[in-house]
C-alpha positions in Angstrom: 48.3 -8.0 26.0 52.0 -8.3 24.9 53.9 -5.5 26.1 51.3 -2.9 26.8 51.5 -1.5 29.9 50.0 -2.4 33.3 49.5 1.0 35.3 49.7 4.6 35.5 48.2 7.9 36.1 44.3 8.1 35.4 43.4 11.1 34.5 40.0 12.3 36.2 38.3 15.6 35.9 39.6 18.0 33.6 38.9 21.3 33.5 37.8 23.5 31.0 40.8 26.2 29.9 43.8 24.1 31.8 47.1 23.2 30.3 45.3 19.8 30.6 42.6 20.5 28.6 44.5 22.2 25.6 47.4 19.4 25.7 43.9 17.2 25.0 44.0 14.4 27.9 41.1 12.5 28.0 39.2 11.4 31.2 39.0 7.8 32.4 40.7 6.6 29.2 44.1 8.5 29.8 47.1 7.0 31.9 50.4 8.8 31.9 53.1 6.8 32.2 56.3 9.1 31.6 57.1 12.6 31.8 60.3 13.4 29.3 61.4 10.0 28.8 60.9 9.2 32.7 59.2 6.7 33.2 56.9 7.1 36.2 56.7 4.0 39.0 53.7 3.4 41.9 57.1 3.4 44.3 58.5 7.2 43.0 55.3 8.3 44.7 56.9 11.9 45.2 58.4 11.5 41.7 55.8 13.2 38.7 54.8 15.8 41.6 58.1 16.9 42.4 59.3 16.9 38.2 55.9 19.9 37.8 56.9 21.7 40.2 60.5 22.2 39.2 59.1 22.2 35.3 56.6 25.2 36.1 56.7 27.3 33.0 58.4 25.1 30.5 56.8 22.4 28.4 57.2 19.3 29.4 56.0 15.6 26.9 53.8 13.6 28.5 53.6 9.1 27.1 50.1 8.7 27.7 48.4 5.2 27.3 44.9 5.2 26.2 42.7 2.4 27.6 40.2 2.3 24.6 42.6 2.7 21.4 45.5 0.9 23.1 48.1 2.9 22.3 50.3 5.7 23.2 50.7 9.6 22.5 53.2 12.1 23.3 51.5 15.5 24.1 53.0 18.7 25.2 51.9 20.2 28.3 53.2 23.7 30.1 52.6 23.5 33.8 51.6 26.6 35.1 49.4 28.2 38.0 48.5 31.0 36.0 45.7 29.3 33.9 42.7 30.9 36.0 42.3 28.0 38.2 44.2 25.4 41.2 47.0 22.6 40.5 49.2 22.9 38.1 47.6 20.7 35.0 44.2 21.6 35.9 42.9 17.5 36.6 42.8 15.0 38.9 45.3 12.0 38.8 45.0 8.6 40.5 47.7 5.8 40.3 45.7 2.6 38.8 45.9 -0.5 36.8 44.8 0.2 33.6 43.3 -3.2 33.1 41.0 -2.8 36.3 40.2 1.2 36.6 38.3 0.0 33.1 36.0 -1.9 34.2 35.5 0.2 36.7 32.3 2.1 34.6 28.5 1.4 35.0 26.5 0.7 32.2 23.1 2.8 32.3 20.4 0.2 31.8 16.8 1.3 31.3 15.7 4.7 32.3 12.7 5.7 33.9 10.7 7.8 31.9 9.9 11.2 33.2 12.7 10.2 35.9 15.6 12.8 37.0 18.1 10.5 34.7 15.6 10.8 31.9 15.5 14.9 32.2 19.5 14.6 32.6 19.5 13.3 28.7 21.2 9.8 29.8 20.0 7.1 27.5 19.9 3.7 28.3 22.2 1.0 26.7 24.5 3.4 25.8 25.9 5.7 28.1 28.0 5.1 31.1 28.5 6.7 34.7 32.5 6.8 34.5 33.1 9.2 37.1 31.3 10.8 40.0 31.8 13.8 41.9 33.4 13.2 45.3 32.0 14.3 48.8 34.1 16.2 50.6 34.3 15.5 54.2 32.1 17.9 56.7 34.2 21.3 57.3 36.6 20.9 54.8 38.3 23.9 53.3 37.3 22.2 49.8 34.0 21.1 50.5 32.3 23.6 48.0 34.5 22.3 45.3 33.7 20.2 42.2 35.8 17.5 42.6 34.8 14.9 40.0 37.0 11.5 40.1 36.9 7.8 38.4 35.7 5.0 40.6 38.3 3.1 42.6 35.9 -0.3 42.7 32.6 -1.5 41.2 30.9 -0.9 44.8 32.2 2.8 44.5 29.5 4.4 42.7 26.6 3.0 45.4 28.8 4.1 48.3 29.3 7.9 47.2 25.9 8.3 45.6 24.7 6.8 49.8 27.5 9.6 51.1 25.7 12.3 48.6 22.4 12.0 49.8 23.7 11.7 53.6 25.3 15.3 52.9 22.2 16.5 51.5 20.3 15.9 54.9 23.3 17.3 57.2 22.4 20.4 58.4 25.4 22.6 58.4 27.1 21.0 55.5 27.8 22.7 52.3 25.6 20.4 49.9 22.8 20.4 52.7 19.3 20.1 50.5 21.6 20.0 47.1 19.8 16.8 45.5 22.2 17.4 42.4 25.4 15.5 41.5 28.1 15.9 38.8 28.6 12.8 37.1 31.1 12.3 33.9 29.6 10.1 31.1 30.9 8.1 28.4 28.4 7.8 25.1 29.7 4.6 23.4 27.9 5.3 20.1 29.4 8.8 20.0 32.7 8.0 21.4 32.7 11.0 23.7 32.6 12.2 27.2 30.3 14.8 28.7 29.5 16.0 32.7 26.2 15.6 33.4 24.4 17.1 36.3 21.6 15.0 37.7 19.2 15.1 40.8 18.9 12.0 43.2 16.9 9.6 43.2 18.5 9.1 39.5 15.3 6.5 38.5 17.7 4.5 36.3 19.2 0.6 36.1 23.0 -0.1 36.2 24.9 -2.7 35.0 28.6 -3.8 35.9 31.0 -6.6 35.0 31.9 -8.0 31.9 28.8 -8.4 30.0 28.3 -4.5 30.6 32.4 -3.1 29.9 32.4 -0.6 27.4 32.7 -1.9 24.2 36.4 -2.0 23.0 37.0 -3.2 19.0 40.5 -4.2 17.7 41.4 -1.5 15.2 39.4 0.7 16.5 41.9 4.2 16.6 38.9 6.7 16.9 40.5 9.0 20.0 37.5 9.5 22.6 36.3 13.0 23.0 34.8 15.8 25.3 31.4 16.6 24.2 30.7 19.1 27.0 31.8 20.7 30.4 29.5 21.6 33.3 30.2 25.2 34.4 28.0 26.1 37.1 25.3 28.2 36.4 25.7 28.6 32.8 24.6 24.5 32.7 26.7 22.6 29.8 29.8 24.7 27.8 31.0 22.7 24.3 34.1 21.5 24.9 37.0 22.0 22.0 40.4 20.7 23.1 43.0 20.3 20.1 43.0 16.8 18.2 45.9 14.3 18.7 45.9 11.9 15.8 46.5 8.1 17.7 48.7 6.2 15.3 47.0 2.8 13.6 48.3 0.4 15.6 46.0 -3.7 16.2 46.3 -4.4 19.7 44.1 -7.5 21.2 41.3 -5.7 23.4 41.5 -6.6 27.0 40.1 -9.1 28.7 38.0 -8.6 31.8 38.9 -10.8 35.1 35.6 -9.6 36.5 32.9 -12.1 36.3 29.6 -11.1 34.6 27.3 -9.2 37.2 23.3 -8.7 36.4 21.6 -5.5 36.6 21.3 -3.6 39.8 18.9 -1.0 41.2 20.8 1.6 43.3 21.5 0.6 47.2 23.1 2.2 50.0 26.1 1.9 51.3 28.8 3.0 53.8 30.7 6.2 52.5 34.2 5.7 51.3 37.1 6.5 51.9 39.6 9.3 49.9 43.0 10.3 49.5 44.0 13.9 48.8 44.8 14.1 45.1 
């Protein structure tokens, strides 16, 4: 891997209209890594939140690693709270290593036909579940909220799709009979991103490990991009955030340490655990 980075900021959701969106981060693939020539440390926890808030209003460049092109861009961002919507870059971060968060995707496998995965347009063999949307816990001020993030471990995605169906039977909560999760998906023949809204039981096979990463080639440059947005009640809005050229560079793909896993139907298991963002 040479000198290519270990960690960083993984961008999650992004949401449609933020100074996020327009400076053209990309979910899962994006890690920031330095805000004006600072470079940003796991142990300057306080550090990148502190620098927005005293950089409200002016633009500010942003070294972002990419985890599929392997390489870095500089992109322009104004922090503001005046965009329409909460935070001030409009996405969820998460401190991870890079080399782990991407392997961190399930492969969907085959898909039941007539199934809810089937009428949610995933295809089999080449999409992937990247991120999820997150439960939020029972009487949370934020419970109503879409709050979409990347997976933190390959037993991730069975623990919160268990936690979303245990909300959907709570009376009293807010997703109570809401069989519908927002899921973000990676198309690795179209080299882009889309949210997808699907109903539970999903009636599709999974994959995770090595054998089932998402395909990385050396010299490959093309930038992934965002197909689409969910937005509520007006179902899937085309997403068009500017274009930042990557610049050719060869890198050596990664290597995976996780060893190859086979197939697996969906289980349950106990709810996880999150940290405010």
């Amino acid at each position: 891997m040479g000198n290519e980075p270990s960690c960083g900021y993984q961008i999650g959701r992004v949401v449609p209209n933020s100074p996020a969106h327009k400076a053209g981060l990309v979910p899962f693939f994006d890690f920031i890594q330095d805000v004006d020539g600072n470079p940003i440390e796991q142990r300057q926890s306080t550090f990148f939140r502190e620098y927005l808030l005293k950089a409200v209003g002016r633009q500010i460049i942003l070294k972002v690693f990419n985890g599929k092109t392997r390489v870095h861009r500089e992109l322009p961002l104004t922090p503001n709270n005046n965009w329409g919507g909460q935070g001030l870059l409009g996405c969820s971060i998460n401190w991870e290593d890079i080399e782990k968060a991407m392997t961190f995707g399930w492969h969907i496998l085959d898909v039941q036909p007539n199934s809810n995965a089937q009428k949610a347009g995933l295809t089999g063999y080449r999409d992937y579940f990247v991120g999820m949307q997150a439960v939020q816990a029972h009487g949370a001020k934020n419970a109503q909220e879409v709050f979409v993030t990347m997976f933190q471990d390959t037993g991730d995605f069975h623990q919160r799709l268990h936690s979303r169906m245990e909300a959907a039977q709570t009376p009293g909560h807010p997703q109570y009979r809401n069989h519908s999760i927002l899921f973000l998906v990676y198309d690795s023949v179209a080299n882009d991103l889309r949210e997808v809204i699907c109903d539970f039981p999903l009636g599709c096979d999974i994959g995770n490990g090595y054998l089932h990463s998402i395909p990385i080639q050396k010299g490959d440059n093309r930038l992934p991009t965002i197909r689409s947005f969910y937005s509520g009640g007006q179902g899937n809005v085309p997403a068009t955030p500017p274009q930042h050229a990557a610049p050719p560079q060869h890198a050596t793909p990664p290597h995976h340490a996780t060893p190859p896993q086979h197939a697996q139907p969906l289980q349950h298991q106990s709810p996880p655990q999150y940290a405010s963002p």
